[in-house]
LOBAVEX-692759 format. One record per residue (C-alpha): residue number from 1; residue in one letter; x, y, z. Coordinates in steps of 0.2 Angstrom, whole numbers. Layout:
BEGIN
  pos  code     xx     yy     zz
  NUM     A      X      Y      Z
...
//
This chain:
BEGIN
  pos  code     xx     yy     zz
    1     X     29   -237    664
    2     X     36   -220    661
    3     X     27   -203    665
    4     X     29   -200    646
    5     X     20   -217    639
    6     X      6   -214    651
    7     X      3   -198    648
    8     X      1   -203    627
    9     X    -10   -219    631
   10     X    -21   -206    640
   11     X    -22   -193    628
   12     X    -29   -207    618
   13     X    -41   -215    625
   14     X    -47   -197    631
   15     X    -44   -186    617
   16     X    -45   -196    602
   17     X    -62   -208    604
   18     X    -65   -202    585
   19     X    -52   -212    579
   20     X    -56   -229    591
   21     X    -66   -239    577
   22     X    -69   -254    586
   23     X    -88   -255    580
   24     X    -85   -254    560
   25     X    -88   -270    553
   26     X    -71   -266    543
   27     X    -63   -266    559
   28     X    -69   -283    566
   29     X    -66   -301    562
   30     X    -73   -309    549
   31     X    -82   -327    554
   32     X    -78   -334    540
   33     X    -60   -335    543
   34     X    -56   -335    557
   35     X    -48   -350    557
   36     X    -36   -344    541
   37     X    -19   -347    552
   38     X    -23   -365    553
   39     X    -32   -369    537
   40     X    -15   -361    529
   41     X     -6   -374    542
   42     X    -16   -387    535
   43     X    -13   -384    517
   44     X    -12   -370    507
   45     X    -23   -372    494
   46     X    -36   -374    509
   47     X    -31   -356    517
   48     X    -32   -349    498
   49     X    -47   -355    495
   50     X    -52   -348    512
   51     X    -48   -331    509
   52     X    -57   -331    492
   53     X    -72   -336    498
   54     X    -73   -318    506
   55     X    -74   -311    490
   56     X    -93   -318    484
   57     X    -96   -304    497
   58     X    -89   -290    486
   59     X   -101   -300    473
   60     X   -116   -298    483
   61     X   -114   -281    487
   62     X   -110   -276    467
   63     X   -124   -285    460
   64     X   -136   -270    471
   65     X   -126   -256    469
   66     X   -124   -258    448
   67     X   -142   -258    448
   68     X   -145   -243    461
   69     X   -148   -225    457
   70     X   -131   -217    465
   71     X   -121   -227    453
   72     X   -133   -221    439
   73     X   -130   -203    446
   74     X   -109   -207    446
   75     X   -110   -213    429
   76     X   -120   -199    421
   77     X   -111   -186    431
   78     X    -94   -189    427
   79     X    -99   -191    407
   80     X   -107   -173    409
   81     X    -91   -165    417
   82     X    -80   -172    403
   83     X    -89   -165    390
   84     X    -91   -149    401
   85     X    -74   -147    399
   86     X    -71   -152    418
   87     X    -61   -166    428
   88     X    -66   -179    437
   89     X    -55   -182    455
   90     X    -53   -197    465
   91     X    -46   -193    483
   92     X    -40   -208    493
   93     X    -28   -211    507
   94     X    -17   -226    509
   95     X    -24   -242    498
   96     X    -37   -228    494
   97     X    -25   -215    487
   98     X    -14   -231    478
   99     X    -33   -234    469
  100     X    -36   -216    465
  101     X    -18   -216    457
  102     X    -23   -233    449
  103     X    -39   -227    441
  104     X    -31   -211    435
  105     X    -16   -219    428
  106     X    -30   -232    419
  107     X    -40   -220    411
  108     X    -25   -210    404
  109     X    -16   -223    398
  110     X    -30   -231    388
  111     X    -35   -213    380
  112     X    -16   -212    374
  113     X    -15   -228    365
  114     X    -32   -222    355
  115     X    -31   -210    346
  116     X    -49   -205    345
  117     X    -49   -206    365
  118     X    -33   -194    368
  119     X    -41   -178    369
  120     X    -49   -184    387
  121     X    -36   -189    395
  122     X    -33   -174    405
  123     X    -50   -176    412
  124     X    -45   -188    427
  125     X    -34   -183    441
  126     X    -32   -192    458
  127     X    -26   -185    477
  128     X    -16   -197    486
  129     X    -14   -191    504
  130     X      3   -188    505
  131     X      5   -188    485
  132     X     13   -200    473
  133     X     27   -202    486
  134     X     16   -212    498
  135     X     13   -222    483
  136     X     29   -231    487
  137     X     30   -227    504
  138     X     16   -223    518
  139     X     19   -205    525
  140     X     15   -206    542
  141     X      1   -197    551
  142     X     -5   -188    535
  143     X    -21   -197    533
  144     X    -26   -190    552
  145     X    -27   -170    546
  146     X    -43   -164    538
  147     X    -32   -149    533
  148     X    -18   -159    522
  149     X    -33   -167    510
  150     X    -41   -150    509
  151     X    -25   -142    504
  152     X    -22   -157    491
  153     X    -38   -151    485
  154     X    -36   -134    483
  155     X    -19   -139    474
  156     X    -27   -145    462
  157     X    -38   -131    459
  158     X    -53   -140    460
  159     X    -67   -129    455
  160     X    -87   -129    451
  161     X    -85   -136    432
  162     X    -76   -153    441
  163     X    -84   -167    452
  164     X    -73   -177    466
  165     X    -77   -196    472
  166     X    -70   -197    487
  167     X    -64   -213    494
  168     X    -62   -220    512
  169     X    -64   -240    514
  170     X    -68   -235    534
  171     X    -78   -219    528
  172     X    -70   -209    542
  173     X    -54   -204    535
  174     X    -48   -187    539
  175     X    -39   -180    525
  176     X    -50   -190    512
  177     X    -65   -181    521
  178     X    -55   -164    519
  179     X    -53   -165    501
  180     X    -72   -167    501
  181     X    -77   -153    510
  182     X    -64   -142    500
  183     X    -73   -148    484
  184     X    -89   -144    491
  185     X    -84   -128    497
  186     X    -79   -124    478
  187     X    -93   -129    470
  188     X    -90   -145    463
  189     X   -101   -162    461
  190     X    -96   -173    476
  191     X    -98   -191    479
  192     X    -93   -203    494
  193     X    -88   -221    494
  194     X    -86   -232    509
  195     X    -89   -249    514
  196     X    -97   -249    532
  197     X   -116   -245    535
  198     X   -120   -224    533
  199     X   -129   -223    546
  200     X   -120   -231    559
  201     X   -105   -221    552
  202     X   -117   -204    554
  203     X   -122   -210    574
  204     X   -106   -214    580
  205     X    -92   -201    569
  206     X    -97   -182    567
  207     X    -82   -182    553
  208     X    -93   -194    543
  209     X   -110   -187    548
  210     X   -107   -171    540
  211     X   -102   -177    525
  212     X   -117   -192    523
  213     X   -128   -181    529
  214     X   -124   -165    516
  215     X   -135   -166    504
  216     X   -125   -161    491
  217     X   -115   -179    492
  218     X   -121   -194    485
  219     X   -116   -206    493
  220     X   -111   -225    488
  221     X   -112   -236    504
  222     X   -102   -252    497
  223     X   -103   -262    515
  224     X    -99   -280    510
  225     X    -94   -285    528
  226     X    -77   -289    539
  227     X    -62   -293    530
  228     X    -56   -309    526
  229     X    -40   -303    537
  230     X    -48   -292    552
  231     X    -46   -273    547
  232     X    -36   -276    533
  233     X    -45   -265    519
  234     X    -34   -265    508
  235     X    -42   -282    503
  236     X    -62   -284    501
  237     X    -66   -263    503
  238     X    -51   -258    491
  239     X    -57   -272    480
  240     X    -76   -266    479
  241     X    -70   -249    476
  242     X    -60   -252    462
  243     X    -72   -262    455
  244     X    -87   -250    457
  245     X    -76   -235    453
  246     X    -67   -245    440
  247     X    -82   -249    432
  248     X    -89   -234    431
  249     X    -77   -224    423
  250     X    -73   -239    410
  251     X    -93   -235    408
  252     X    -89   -219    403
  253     X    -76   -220    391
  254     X    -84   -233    382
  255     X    -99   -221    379
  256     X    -87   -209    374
  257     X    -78   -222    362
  258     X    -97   -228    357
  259     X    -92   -245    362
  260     X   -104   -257    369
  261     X   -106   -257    388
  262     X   -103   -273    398
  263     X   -111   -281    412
  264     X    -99   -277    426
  265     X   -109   -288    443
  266     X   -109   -305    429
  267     X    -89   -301    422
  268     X    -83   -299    441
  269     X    -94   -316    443
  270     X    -84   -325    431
  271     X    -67   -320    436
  272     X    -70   -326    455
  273     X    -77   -342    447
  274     X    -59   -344    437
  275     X    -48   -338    451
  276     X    -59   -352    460
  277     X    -56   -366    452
  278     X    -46   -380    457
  279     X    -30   -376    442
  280     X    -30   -357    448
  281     X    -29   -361    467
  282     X    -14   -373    466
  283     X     -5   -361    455
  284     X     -9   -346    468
  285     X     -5   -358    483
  286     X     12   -364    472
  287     X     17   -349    470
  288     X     15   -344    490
  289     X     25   -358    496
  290     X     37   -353    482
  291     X     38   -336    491
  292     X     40   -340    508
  293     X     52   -352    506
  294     X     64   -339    499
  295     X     58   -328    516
  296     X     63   -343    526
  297     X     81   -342    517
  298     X     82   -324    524
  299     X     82   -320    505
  300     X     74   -306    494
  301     X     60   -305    480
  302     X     60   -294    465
  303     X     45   -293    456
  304     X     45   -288    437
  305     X     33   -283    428
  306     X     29   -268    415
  307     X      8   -264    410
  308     X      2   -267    427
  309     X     18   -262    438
  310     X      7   -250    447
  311     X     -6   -264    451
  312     X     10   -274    459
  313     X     18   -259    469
  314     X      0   -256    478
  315     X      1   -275    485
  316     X     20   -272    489
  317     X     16   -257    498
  318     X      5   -262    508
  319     X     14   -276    515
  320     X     24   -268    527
  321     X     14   -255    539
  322     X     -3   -272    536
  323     X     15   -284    539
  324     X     25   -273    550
  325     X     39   -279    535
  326     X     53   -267    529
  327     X     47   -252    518
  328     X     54   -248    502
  329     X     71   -239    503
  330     X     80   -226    491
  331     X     96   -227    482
  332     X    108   -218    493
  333     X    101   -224    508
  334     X    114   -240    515
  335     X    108   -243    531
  336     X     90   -248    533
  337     X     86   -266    530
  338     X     82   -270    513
  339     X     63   -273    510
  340     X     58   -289    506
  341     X     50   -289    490
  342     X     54   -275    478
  343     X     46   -268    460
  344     X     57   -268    445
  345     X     54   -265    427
  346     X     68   -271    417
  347     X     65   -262    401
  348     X     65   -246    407
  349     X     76   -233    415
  350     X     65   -225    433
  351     X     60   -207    424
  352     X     53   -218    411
  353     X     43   -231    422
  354     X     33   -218    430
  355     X     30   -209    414
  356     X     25   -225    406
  357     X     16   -229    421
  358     X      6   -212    423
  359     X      7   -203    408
  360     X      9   -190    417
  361     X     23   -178    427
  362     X     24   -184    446
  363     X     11   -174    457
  364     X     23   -173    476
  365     X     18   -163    487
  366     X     31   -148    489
  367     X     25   -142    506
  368     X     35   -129    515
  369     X     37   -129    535
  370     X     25   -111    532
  371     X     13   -124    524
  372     X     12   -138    539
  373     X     11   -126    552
  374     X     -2   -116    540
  375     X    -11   -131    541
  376     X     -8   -136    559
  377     X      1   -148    559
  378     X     10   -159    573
  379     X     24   -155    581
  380     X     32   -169    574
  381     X     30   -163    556
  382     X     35   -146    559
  383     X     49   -149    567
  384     X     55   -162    554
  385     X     47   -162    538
  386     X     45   -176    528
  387     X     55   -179    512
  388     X     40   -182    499
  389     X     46   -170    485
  390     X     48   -180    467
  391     X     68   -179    469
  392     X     65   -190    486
  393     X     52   -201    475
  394     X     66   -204    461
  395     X     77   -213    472
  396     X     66   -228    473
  397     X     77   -237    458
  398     X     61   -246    451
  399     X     69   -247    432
  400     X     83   -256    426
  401     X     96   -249    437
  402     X    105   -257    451
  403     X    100   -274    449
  404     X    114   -280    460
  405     X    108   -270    477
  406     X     92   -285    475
  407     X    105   -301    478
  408     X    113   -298    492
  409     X    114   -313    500
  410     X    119   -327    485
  411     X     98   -336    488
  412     X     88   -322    481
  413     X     74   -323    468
  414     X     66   -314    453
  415     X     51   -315    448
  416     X     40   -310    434
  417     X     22   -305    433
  418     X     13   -305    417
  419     X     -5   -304    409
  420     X    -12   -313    396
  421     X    -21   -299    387
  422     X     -4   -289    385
  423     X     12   -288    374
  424     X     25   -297    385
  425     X     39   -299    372
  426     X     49   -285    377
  427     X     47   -289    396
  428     X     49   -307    394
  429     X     66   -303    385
  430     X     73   -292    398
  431     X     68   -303    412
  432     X     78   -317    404
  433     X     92   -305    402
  434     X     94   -300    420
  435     X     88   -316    429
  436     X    102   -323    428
  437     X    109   -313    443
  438     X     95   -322    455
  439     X     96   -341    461
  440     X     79   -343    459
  441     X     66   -337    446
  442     X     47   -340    445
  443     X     35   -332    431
  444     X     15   -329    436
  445     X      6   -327    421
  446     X    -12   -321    424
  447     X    -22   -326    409
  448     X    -11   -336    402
  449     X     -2   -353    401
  450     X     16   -347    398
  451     X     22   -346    417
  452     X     25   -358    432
  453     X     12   -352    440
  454     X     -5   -350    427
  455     X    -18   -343    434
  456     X    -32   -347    421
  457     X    -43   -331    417
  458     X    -51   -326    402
  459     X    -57   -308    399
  460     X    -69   -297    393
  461     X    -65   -285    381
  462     X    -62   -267    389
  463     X    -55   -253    387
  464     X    -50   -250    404
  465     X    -47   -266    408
  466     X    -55   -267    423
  467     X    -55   -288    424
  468     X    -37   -288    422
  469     X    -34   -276    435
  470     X    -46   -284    448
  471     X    -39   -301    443
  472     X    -22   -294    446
  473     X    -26   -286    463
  474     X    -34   -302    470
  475     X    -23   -313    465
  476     X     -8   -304    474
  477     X    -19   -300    488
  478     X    -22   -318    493
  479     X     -2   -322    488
  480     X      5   -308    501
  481     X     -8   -313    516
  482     X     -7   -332    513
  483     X     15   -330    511
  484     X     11   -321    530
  485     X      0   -334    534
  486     X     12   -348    531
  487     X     27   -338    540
  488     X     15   -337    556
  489     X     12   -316    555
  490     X     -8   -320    556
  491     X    -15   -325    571
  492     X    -31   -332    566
  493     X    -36   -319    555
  494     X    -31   -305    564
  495     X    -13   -294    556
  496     X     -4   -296    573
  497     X     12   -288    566
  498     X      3   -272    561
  499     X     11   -256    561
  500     X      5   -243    574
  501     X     10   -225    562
  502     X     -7   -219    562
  503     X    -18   -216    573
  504     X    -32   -230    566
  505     X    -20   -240    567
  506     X    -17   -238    587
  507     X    -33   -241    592
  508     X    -33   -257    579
  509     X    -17   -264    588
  510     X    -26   -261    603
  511     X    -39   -269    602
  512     X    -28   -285    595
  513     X    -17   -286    611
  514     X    -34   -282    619
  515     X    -41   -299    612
  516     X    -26   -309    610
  517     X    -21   -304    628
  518     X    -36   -305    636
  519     X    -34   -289    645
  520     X    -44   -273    645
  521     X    -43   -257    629
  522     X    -37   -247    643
  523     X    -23   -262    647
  524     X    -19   -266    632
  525     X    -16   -247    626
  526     X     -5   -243    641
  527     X      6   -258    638
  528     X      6   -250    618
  529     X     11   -233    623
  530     X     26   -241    634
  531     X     30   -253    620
  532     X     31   -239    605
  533     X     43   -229    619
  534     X     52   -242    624
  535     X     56   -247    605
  536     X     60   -231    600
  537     X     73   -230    613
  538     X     81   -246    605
  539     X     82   -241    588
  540     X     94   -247    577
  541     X     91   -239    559
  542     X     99   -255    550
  543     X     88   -266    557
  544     X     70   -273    553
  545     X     57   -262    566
  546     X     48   -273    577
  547     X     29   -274    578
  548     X     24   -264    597
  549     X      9   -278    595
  550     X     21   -293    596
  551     X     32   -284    608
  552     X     19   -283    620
  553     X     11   -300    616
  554     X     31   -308    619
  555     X     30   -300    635
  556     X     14   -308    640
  557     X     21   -325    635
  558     X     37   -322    645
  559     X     23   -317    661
  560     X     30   -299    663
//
């Protein structure tokens, strides 16, 4: 081991013991499946209907919080700051940011297509750590700086007329935190969301004491347990947060519309029922095998879609640092490795997707090397800053253009997403114009009967659409884990080709090659440290990254 690794692996475990999360319920394995690797390898209906049985947790959880005085309090607040002329904020980092984008893009969107509606739409805004850039693709490091979410905040001039809902699946995040505390310092209403236990959160994390603790924050503890794949919130936490969150401003528009309001715990109950049954979990697990088939070909996937692109692009996403798979890629770049599954609209130019998308101008960050090192920043940023502006963000071709750069190797496949409640004609049309290029093609219709893969789901009628969005986000959550599953990235239930570009996610690979190895923390993160280094040293930009955790765990195998 070289002086340099050690050196890291020791400021680590010395230095940063706020960021080994070991004891969170979100971080640990989840009972239930912790035999997902082989009940995929048995059949994969059985590992689908594995992973869904996780979700009754989320149920559980929502039936108490619906009925509980915060989300009373978050109801009634944000109605009072709309109609006081101020915004509400959702502040999130990583699947958390993607959801606050999400909810803002939901609410502004339905206010547009109503006409009675469209003077609020410019009531809900959302912070992204790292800004609509990491969207697309996860900006590194960002979420570990306090002083990044409070600047995203002040951004935003976020003032005593406004209320913020912060949301950390962990409740720990830094820059999530930030933009709390800069809110608070301004004046507004604040609220917090999280999904492990507040108070063992407020013993072991001053970060998160400090804001649980301030009574000025009311806070919405949404613990439903472990993951169905260990420490991967992006599945049962994200999924109770949009649904709380999602519910809640859907709530609000409809009092604002005077539309009826709906049970949200006994709608949520129906659609696990649907995606349950036997019809819905053979199209899901058809549709996986479908997938990883086309992986095992060393082919590509483009997914199409148009009304719930955004939904798709937060799944996608999040596959490669939960995967360790290709990220996204830009236009001009020719060299990295081409990500495995990619986004498309094929009705609409880029500019227009996210307009469409958003209804609203990109929100980048464009941070000067005065701001990070205003802000403290690492070295590593200040001496290479990261290229998040909305000109870098446009090069992601996620329109009609460029087709051709998804079939580059003669087996590749389109595939298209749609839902039963919206207008798929126009979509429909330009899939079957450009599908043509693919070898394969495979349509998923959620709520409806017009694909390969139907996945039967009736819904309520909202106008947020809060149902077809959580059906959505499950759905693809249990495709891209179970398409892993299959192709042998989960071991058990753990993610053991995660990513190590934050520090959370250090101590989480860590504590994997601690378990799967068999060896101590302090072991397993000196044989990290010298993995990443080592790695890094072997770089080659045009190919896929490997996962430090498999490095090391290949090493163990080999006896070294």
């Amino acid at each position: 081991m070289s002086e340099t690794s050690r050196r890291a692996a020791m400021d680590f475990m010395e230095n940063e013991k706020q960021f080994h999360l070991g004891f969170l319920p979100t971080e640990q394995s989840n009972p239930m499946t912790k035999n997902l690797d082989k009940e995929f390898a048995a059949a994969t209906t059985r590992g689908v209907s594995n992973l869904q049985s996780v979700d009754r947790k989320v149920l559980e959880m929502a039936k108490k919080v619906f009925a509980s005085k915060e989300f009373a309090k978050l109801t009634s607040d944000a109605y009072d700051t709309i109609m006081n002329g101020g915004k509400i904020v959702f502040s999130g980092c990583g699947a958390t940011g993607r959801l606050s984008i999400l909810l803002e893009c939901m609410w502004r969107t339905s206010c547009v297509k109503d006409a009675s509606l469209a003077k609020y739409a410019n009531h809900v805004f959302s912070i992204m750590t790292g800004g609509d850039y990491a969207l697309v693709r996860s900006v590194e490091f960002f979420e570990d700086y306090q002083s990044f979410g409070r600047r995203q905040a002040a951004d935003l001039d976020i003032n005593a007329n406004d209320m913020i809902v912060a949301i950390t699946e962990g409740g720990e995040t830094s820059s999530v935190l930030g933009s709390l505390f800069e809110a608070l310092d301004r004046g507004a209403k604040a609220f917090l969301m999280f999904n492990n236990p507040a108070d063992l959160l407020a013993e072991h994390l001053e970060r998160s004491r400090k804001a649980i603790r301030d009574e000025r924050v009311c806070v919405l503890d949404l613990f439903c347990g472990p993951m169905a794949l260990a420490g991967s919130t992006r599945m049962q936490a994200t999924t109770s947060e949009q649904l709380v969150a999602g519910a809640a401003i859907e709530s609000v528009l409809h009092r604002l519309a005077g539309k009826a309001q709906l049970d949200y715990a006994a709608e949520f109950e129906k659609l696990l029922d649907q995606l349950e049954s036997a019809e819905s979990v053979e199209a899901i697990a058809k549709y996986i095998d479908f997938e990883a088939e086309v992986y095992r070909d060393k082919a590509l996937i483009t997914y199409f879609a148009n009304d719930y692109l955004l939904d798709i692009f937060t799944d996608t996403t999040e596959r490669s640092p939960t995967f360790m798979l290709p990220p996204f890629r830009k236009c001009d770049d020719k060299v990295s490795p081409r990500p495995w599954a990619f986004v498309k609209n094929p009705a609409m130019t880029t500019p227009e997707v996210w307009q469409n998308g958003m209804q609203r101008p990109l929100r980048c960050l464009e941070w000067t090397l005065d701001d990070y090192q205003m802000m403290g920043a690492p070295e590593s940023v200040k001496t290479n800053p990261p290229a998040i502006k909305a000109s870098e963000l446009l090069k992601f071709e996620v329109g009609c253009e460029n087709i051709g750069d998804r079939t580059p190797t003669g087996k590749d496949a389109a595939v298209l997403v749609t839902l039963g409640s919206a207008d798929n004609t126009l979509v429909k049309e330009k899939f079957n114009a450009v599908s043509g290029n693919f070898a394969k093609t495979c349509r998923i219709a959620v709520g409806g009967n017009d694909g390969d893969c139907n996945v039967k789901c009736v819904f309520p009628d909202g106008l947020l659409h809060i149902m077809e969005h959580m059906a959505v986000k499950l759905v693809l959550n249990t495709v891209s884990t179970g398409i892993m599953a299959v192709l042998g990235r989960v071991t058990g239930n753990w993610m053991s080709y995660v990513d190590v570009s934050n520090k959370k996610l250090i101590d989480r690979a860590t504590r994997l090659v601690s378990e799967i190895g068999e060896m101590s923390y302090e072991e397993a993160c000196f044989r990290l440290f010298e993995a990443v280094e080592t790695m890094q040293k072997n770089a080659d930009a045009s190919k896929e990254r490997q996962s430090a955790v498999q490095y090391v765990l290949n090493d163990l195998r080999q006896g070294k």
